[in-house]
C-alpha positions in Angstrom: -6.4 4.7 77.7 -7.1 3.3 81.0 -10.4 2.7 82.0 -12.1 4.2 85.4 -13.3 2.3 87.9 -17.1 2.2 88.3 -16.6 1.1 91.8 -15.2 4.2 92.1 -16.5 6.5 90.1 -19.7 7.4 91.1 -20.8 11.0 91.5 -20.1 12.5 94.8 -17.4 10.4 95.7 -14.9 12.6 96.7 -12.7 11.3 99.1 -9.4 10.7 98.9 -7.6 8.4 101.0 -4.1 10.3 100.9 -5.8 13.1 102.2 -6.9 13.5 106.3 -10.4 14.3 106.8 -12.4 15.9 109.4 -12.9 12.5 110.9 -9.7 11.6 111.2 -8.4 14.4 112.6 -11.1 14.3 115.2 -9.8 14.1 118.8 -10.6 10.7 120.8 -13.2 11.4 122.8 -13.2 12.6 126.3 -14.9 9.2 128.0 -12.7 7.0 125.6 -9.8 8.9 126.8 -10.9 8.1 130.3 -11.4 4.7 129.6 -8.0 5.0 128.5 -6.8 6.4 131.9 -8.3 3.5 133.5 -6.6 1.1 131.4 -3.3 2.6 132.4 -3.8 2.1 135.9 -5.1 -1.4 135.6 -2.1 -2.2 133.6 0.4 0.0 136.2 -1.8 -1.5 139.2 -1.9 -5.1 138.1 2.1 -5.5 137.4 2.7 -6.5 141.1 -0.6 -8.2 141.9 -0.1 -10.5 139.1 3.4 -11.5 140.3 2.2 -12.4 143.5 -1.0 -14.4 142.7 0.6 -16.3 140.1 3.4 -17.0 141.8 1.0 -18.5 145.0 -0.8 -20.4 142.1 1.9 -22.3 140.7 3.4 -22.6 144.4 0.2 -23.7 145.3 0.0 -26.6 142.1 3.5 -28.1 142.7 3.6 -27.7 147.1 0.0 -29.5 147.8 -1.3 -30.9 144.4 -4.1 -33.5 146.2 -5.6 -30.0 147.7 -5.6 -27.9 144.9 -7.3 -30.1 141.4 -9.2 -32.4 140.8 -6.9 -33.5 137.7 -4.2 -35.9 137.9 -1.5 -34.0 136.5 -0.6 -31.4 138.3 2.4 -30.5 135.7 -0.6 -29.6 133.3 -2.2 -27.3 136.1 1.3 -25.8 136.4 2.2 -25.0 132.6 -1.7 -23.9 132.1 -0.8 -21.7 134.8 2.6 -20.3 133.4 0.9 -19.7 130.3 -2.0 -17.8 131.9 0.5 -15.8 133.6 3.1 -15.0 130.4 -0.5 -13.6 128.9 -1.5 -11.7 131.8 1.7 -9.9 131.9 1.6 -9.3 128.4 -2.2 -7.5 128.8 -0.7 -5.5 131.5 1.6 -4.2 129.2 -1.0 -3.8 126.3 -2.6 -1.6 128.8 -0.3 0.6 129.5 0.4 1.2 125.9 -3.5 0.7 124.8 -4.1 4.0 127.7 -1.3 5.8 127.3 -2.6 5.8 123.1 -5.7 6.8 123.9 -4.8 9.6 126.4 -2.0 10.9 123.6 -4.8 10.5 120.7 -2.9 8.2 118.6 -5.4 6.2 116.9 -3.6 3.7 115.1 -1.6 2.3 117.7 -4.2 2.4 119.8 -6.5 0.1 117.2 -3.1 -2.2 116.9 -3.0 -2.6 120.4 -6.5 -2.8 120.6 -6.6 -5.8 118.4 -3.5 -7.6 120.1 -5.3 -7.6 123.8 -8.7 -9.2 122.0 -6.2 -11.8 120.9 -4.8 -11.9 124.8 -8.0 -11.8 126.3 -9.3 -14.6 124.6 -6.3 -16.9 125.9 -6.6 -15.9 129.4 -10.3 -16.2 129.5 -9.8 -19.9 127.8 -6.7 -20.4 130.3 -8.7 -19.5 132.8 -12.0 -22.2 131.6 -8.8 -24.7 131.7 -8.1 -24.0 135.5 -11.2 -22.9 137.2 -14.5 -23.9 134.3 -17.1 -21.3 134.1 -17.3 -18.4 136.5 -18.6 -15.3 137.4 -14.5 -14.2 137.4 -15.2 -14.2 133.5 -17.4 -11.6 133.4 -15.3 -9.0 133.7 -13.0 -9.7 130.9 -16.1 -10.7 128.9 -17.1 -6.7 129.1 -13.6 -5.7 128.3 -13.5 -7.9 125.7 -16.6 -6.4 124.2 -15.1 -2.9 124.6 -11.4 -3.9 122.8 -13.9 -5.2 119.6 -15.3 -2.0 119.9 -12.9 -0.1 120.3 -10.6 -2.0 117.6 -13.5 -1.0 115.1 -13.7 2.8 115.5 -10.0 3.9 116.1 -8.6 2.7 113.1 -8.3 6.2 111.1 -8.1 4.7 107.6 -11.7 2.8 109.0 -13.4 6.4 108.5 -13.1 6.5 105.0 -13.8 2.8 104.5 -17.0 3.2 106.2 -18.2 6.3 104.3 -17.4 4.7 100.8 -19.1 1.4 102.1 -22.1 3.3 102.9 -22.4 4.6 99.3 -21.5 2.0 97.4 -22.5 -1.3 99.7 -26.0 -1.3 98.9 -25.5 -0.6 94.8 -23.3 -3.2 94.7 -25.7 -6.1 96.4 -28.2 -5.2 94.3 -26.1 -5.4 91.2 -24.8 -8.7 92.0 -28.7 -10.1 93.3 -29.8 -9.3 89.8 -26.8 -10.8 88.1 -26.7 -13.7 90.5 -23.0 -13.2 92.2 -24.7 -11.9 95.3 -21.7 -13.3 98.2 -19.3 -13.7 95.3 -16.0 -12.3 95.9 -15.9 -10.2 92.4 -12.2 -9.2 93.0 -11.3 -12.6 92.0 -8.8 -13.6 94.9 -11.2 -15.8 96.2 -14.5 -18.1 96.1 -17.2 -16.3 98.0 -16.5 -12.5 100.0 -15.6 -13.5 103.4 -18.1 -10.9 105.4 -20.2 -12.3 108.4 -23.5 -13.1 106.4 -21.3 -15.5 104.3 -19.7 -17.2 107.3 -22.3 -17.3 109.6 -24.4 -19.2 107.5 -21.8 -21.9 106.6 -21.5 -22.5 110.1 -24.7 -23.0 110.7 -25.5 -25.4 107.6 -22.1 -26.8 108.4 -23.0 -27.6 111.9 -26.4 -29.6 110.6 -24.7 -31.4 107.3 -22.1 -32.3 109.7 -24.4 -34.0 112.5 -26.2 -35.7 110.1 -23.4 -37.0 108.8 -21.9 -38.1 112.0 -25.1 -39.7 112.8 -25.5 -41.8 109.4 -21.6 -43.2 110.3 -21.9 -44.1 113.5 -25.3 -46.3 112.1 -23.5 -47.7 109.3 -20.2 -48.2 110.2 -19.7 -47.8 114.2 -22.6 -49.7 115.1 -24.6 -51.0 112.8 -28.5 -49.8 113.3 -27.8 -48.1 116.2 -29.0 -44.2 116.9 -27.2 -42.0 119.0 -27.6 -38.8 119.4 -24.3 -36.9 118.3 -25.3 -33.1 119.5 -22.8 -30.6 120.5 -24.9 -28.3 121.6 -28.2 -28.3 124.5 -30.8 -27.2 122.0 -31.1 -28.1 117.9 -29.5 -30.9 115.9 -25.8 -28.9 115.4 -22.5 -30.1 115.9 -20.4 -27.1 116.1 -17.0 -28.7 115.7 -17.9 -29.5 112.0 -19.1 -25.9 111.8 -16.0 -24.3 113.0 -14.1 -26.8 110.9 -15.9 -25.4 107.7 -15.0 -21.8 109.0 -11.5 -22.8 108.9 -11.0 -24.4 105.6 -13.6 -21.9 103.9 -11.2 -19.0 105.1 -8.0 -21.2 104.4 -9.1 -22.4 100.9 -11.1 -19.3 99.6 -8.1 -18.1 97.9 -7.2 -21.6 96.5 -10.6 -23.1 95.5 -9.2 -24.0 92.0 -5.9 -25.3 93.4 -4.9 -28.7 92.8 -7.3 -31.6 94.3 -4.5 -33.2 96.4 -3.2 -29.5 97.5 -6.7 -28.6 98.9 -7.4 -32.8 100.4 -4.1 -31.8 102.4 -4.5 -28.9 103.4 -7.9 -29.8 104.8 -6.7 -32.9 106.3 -4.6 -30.9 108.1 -6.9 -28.3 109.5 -9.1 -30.6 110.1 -7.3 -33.4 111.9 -5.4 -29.9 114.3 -8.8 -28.5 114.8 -10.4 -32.3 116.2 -7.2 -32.5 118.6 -7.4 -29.3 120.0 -11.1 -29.3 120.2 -10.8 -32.5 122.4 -7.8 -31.4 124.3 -10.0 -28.4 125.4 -13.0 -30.2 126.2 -10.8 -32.7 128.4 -9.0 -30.0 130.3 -11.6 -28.0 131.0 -14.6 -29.8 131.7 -12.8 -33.4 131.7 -15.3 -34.1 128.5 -14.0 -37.2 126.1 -16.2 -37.0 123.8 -14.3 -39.4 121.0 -10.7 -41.2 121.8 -8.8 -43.4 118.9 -5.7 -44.6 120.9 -6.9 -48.0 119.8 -7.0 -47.3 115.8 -5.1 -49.6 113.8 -3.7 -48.8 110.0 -5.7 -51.6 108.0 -6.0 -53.5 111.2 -2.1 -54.3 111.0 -0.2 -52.0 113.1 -1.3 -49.1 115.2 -2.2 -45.9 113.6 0.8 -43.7 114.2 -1.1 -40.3 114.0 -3.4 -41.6 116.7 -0.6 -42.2 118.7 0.7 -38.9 118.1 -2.0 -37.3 119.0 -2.8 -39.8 122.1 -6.2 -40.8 120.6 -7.3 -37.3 119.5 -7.8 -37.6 116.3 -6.6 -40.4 113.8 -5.3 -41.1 109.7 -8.6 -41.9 109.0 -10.9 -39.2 110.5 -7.8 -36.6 109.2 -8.4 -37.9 106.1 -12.5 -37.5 106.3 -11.5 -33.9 106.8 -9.4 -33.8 103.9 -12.6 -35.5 101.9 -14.8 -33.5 103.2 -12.7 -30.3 102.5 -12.2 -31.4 99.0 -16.0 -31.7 98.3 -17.2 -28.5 100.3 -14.8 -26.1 98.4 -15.3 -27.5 95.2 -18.7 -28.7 95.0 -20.8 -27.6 98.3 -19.9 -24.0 98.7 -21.2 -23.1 95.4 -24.5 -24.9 96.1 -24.6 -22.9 99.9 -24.3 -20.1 98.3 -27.2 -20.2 96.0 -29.4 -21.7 98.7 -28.9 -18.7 101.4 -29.1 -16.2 98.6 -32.8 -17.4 98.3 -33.2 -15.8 101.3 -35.2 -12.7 101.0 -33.6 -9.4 100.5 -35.5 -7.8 103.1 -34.9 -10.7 105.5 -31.0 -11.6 105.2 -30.0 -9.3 107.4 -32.5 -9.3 110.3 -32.6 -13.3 110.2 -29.0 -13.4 110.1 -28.4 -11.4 113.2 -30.8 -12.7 115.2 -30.4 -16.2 114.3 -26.4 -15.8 115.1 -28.0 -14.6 118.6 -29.6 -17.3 119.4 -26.8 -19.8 118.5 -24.4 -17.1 120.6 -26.9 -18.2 123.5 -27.3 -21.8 122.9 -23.4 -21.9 122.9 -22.9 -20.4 126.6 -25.9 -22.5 128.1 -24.1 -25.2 127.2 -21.1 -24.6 128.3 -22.8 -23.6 131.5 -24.4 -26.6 131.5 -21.3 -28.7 130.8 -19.3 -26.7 133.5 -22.3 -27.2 136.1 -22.3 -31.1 134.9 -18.3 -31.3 135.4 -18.7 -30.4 139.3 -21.8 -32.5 140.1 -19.8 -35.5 139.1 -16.8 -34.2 140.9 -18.5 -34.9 144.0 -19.2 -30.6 144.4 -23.0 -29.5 145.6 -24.5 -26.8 143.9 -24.6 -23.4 146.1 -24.8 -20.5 143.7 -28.8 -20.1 142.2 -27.5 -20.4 138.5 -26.0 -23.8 139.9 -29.1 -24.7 141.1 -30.9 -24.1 137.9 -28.6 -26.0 135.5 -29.1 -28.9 138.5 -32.9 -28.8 138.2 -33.3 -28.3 134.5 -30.0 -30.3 133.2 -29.7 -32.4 135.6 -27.0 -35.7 134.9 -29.7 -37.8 133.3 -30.6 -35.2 131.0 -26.8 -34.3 129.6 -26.3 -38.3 129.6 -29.0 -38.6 127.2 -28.1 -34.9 125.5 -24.3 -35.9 124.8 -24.5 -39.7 124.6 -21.2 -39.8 123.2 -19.8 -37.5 126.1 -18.4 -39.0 129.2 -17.0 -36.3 132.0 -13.8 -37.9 134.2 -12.7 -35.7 136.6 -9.4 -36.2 136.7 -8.6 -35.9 133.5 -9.3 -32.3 133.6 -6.5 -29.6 134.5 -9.2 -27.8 136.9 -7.4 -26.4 140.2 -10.7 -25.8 142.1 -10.2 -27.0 145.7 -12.5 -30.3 146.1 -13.4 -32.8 148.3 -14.0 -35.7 146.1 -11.7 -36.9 143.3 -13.7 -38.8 141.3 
């Protein structure tokens, strides 16, 4: 006979997910539904506007290049542009549909589509970094944003039912695994560790402090031999965030394959890592004109260039892809185990407070510094500060203090993709 479920037998659950509930059938709300309204105007509205502002863009990048960046490729200006226009168009479209969903109640495709223009929003607001750095034009599309996560959470019918059963179960369940020590585990099996926000969060943060250290101790030993420099990513604290996205990735790639073969998992990491290092860099150049670490000089053995550094054009190398593929190797197989017994020794009534407003204050740390970088980026491009934020990012991180902040960091101007109108090209 087949045993039940005690996940899912407790008493009073009844629900049953083939089976609409009260929830479900529930009518979108009224100010949703206007929300909705207003979506499908900004998407009808912003059909034509679009076509004519992008179009005076790109016209603008290829007619007068000297007046419009203060790059030195204006054919990366231009396909920056043409992408940031493809994904405006497409969240005009998403729009229409994500209003015309909510005005017709249809909760699931209005989640889907939901969940699609987060995805588009993102791009445009990082297309948009690319071509103009950090402005008050991003504010906008930061709310929206916050709204689509929103509203991606709560339309989703089948989410109802999840939530409820979560509710009753979620807290059982933690306490059963705290006492038999699995607490983070993933008990179904498919993977290492549960792949929920506490979990993550805090193997980005250890991640981003093992990481630095490490950084630190190579650039002493090996770089330059009994020589400190400071290796931050960030304004405040010792974290280098590239390592601690990197460990996001290959947790989230490798949870499922943790006892995979050793040369699978090296691979795979060495080539997540190595991606994530070049796009990471290609990011920081085009948008703030930040190199931060270039290896179009590495050799193979010191016998013939390194032909993944050319490649890449100095982004990221054989060697440091195969760190990451060392580093991978040993974080699923002998440090994620450890990390998860040291943040379970958190305290039960703590995890969850700490967690959130720890993740807050790195959420913070992160914009500042991007301010800060953004702020730094037009100082040395020859353009005065005028708006009061400017003027507090020149007063309080000024270019001596983000000299000795990122001491690895160097901002050239031109090698950015910025189109801001500016005097000086440095």
């Amino acid at each position: 006979m087949e045993q039940a479920n005690p996940d899912y037998d407790l008493p009073g659950n009844d629900l049953d997910f083939n089976t609409p509930t009260p929830e479900q059938k529930k009518a979108i709300p009224l100010v949703v539904k206007v929300y909705g309204a207003l979506c499908l105007a900004d998407g009808v509205i912003s059909v034509p506007n679009l076509a004519v502002v992008y179009t005076l863009t790109i016209v603008s990048v290829v007619v007068t290049p000297d007046h419009m960046g203060i790059g030195n490729d204006p054919m990366l200006s231009l396909v920056i542009g043409i992408v940031g226009a493809v994904l405006a168009g497409i969240a005009s479209i998403g729009l229409i549909v994500l209003g015309w969903s909510l005005i017709k109640n249809r909760r699931r495709n209005a989640g889907l589509w939901a969940s699609i223009l987060i995805a588009v929003t993102v791009g445009q607001m990082l297309t948009d970094i690319m071509l103009s750095g950090i402005t008050f034009d991003l504010v906008t599309p930061g709310i929206h944003l916050l709204i689509l996560v929103a509203l991606s959470a709560t339309l989703d019918p089948s989410l109802w039912q999840e939530r409820k059963l979560e509710r009753r179960l979620g807290q059982l369940h933690d306490r059963v695994a705290a006492e038999e020590g699995l607490l983070g585990r993933d008990i179904t099996g498919e993977g290492y560790i549960k792949l929920n926000f506490f979990n993550l969060f805090w193997v980005f943060l250890v991640c981003c402090v093992v990481g630095l250290v490490l950084e630190i101790i190579w650039h002493m030993v090996i770089v330059d031999p009994g020589v400190y420099q400071d290796r931050a990513g960030l304004l405040y604290g010792p974290f280098s965030p590239i390592y601690g996205f990197g460990a996001l990735l290959m947790t989230v790639a490798l949870n499922r394959f943790y006892r995979a073969n050793p040369l699978f998992i090296f691979l795979v990491s060495a080539l997540i890592g190595g991606l994530f290092e070049v796009l990471v860099s290609w990011f920081m150049q085009l948008s703030f004109g930040a190199v931060a670490w270039d290896y179009k000089h590495a050799t193979i053995f010191g016998l013939f260039p390194d032909p993944v550094a050319m490649l890449f054009d100095g982004r990221t190398s054989t060697l440091f892809a195969g760190i990451w593929g060392f580093l991978g190797l040993v974080w699923i197989r002998l440090c994620l185990p450890k990390l998860l017994e040291l943040i379970n020794l958190i305290p039960w009534r703590w995890r969850y407070s700490l967690t959130s407003v720890s993740a807050a204050v790195m959420i913070v740390n992160g914009f500042m510094t991007l301010g800060a970088l953004d702020c730094w980026f037009e100082r040395v491009s020859g353009v005065e500060p005028t708006t009061p934020i400017e003027h507090f990012y020149a007063k309080h991180y000024d270019n001596a203090f983000m000299e000795h902040r990122f001491q690895s960091m160097t901002i050239v101007p031109r090698e950015s993709s910025r189109v801001t109108a500016s005097t000086t090209h440095a």
